[in-house]
Structure formats: structure tokens, C-alpha cells
C-alpha positions as CSV (number, residue, x, y, z in Angstrom):
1,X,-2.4,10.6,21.0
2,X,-3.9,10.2,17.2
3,X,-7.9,9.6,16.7
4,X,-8.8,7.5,14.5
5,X,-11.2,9.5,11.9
6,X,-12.6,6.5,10.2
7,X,-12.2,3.1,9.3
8,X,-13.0,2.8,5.0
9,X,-14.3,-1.0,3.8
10,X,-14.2,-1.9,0.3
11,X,-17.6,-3.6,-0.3
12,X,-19.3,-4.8,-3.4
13,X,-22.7,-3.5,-3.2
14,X,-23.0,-0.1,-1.1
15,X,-26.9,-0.2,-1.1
16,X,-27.0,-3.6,0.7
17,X,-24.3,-2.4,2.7
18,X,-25.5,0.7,4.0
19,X,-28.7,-1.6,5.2
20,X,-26.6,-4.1,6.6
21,X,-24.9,-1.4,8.8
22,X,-28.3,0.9,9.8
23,X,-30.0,-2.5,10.7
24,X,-27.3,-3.9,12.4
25,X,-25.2,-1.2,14.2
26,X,-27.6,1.7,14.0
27,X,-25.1,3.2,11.9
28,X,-26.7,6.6,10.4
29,X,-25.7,7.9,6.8
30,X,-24.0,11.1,7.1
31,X,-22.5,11.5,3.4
32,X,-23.3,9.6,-0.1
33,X,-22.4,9.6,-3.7
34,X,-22.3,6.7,-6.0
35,X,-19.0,5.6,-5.0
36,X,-18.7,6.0,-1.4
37,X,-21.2,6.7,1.6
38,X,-19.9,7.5,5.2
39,X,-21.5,6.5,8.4
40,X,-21.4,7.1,11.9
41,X,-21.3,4.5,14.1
42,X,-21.0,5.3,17.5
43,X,-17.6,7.4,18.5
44,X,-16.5,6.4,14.7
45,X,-17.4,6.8,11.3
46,X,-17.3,3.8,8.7
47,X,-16.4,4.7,4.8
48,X,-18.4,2.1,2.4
49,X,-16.1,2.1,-0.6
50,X,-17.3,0.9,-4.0
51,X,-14.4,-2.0,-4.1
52,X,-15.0,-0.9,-8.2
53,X,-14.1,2.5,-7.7
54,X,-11.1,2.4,-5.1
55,X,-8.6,-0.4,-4.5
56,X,-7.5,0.4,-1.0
57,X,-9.4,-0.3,2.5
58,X,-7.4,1.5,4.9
59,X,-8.0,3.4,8.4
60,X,-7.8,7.3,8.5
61,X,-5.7,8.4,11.2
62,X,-7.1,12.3,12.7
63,X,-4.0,14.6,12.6
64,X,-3.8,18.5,12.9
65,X,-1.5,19.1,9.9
66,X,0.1,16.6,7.5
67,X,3.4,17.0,9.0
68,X,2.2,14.7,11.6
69,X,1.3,11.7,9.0
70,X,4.4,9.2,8.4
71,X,5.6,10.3,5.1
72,X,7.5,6.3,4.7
73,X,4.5,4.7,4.1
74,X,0.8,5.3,2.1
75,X,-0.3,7.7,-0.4
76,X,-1.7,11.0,0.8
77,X,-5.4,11.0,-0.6
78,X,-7.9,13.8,-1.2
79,X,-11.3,12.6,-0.5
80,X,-14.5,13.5,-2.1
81,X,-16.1,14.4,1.3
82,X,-13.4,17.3,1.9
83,X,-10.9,15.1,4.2
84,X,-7.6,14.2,3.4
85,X,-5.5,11.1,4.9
């Protein structure tokens, strides 16, 4: 079975919605730069993607090694917070 690592939203302001998620999911920051911040939220983690920065919302699939990723469809991405999907 795959696990999904996180879910990534493209979002216009990532201040307002970082708020938006601590006040309204208890989501907690667990990584930040000026383009993206991760959250944890509950048994997940929500990416907050600077929509200015990044064109794709997409869900990150958990896999042991690449092999295991469909290689038909998507772009294999290097993240800034060390994961790759």
C-alpha cells in the first residue's frame, strides 16, 4: 500500500494561509522559506506553495525508491525541504 506524504496547495498569500490552517485545523509549521511552508496536520502534512513560485498543486505519494513511482505520468521533482516526488 502507498502513503500519501503530503498533499501541496498552490495559494496566493502563504502568511494568511499558514493562519488560516493553525487557526482552523491546528495545523503546526514544521518547515518555511519564502516560497513554501509545510504543515502537519494530523496523520498528513499540507505544502503551502507560493502559486508565484510553482505552477503545480499535486499530492506526494510516500515510496521506498523511485522505481516504485509511475514513470508515464508527472515530473520527478527535487524539493527544497530534501524530499523528492
Amino acid at each position: 500500500m502507498k502513503t500519501i506524504d503530503h498533499i501541496a496547495i498552490l495559494v496566493d498569500n502563504l502568511k494568511k494561509s499558514q493562519e488560516w490552517y493553525e487557526e482552523y485545523c491546528s495545523a503546526v509549521l514544521i518547515f518555511d522559506d519564502a516560497k513554501y511552508k509545510r504543515m502537519k496536520m494530523g496523520n498528513t502534512t499540507i505544502a503551502l506553495i507560493d502559486k508565484k513560485h510553482y505552477q503545480y498543486a499535486h499530492i506526494g505519494i510516500l515510496v521506498e525508491k523511485y522505481g516504485d513511482l509511475p514513470s508515464d505520468i508527472g515530473e520527478l521533482v527535487h524539493h527544497r525541504d530534501g524530499t523528492t516526488g
